[in-house]
N, C-alpha and C positions, 0 to 999 in steps of 0.2 A: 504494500500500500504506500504511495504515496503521498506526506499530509503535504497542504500546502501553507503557505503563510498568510494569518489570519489578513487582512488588506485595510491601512489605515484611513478610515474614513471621515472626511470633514466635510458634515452636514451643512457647515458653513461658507463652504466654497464658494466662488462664483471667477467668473468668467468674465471677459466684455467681449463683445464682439463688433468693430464696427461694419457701417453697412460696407458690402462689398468682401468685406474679410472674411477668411477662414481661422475659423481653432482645431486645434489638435485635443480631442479628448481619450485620455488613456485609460485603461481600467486600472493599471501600478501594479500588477502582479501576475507573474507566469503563472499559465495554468494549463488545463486540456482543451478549455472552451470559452467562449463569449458570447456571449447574446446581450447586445443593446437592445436599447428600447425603441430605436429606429430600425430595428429587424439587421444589423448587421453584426459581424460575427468573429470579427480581429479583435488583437490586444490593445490596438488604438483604430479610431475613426475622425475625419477631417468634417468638421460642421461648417456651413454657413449660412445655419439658421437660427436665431436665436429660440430658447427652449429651455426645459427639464432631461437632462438625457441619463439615464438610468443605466446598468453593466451587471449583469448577473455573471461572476464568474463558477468555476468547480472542475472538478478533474472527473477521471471514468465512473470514479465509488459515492461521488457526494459531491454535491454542490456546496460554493465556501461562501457566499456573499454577492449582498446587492449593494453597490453603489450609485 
């Protein structure tokens, strides 16, 4: 089994985005999988929409966290 590292999350975050720009948002930790909440599925995704954008990471055994 592999465990993975619990993913430190700050509820506080924020971004800016201006218009025209792109952000890089990453999940911060390897793992087996990704699913954003915009339905894609890497360790980082390039936005230019301003939003809420959520990362379910986990590996083959267990899912580790939502950011």
């Amino acid at each position: 089994m592999n465990v993975l590292p619990t993913p430190i999350i700050d509820e506080n975050e924020t971004m800016y985005l201006c218009t025209g720009g792109t952000v890089v948002l990453s999940a911060g930790v390897t793992a087996d999988f990704y699913t954003w909440s915009n339905g894609e599925t890497s360790e980082s995704i390039i936005v230019n929409t301003a939003g809420i954008y959520t990362v379910e990471v986990g590996n083959s055994y267990t899912r580790v966290e939502t950011r």
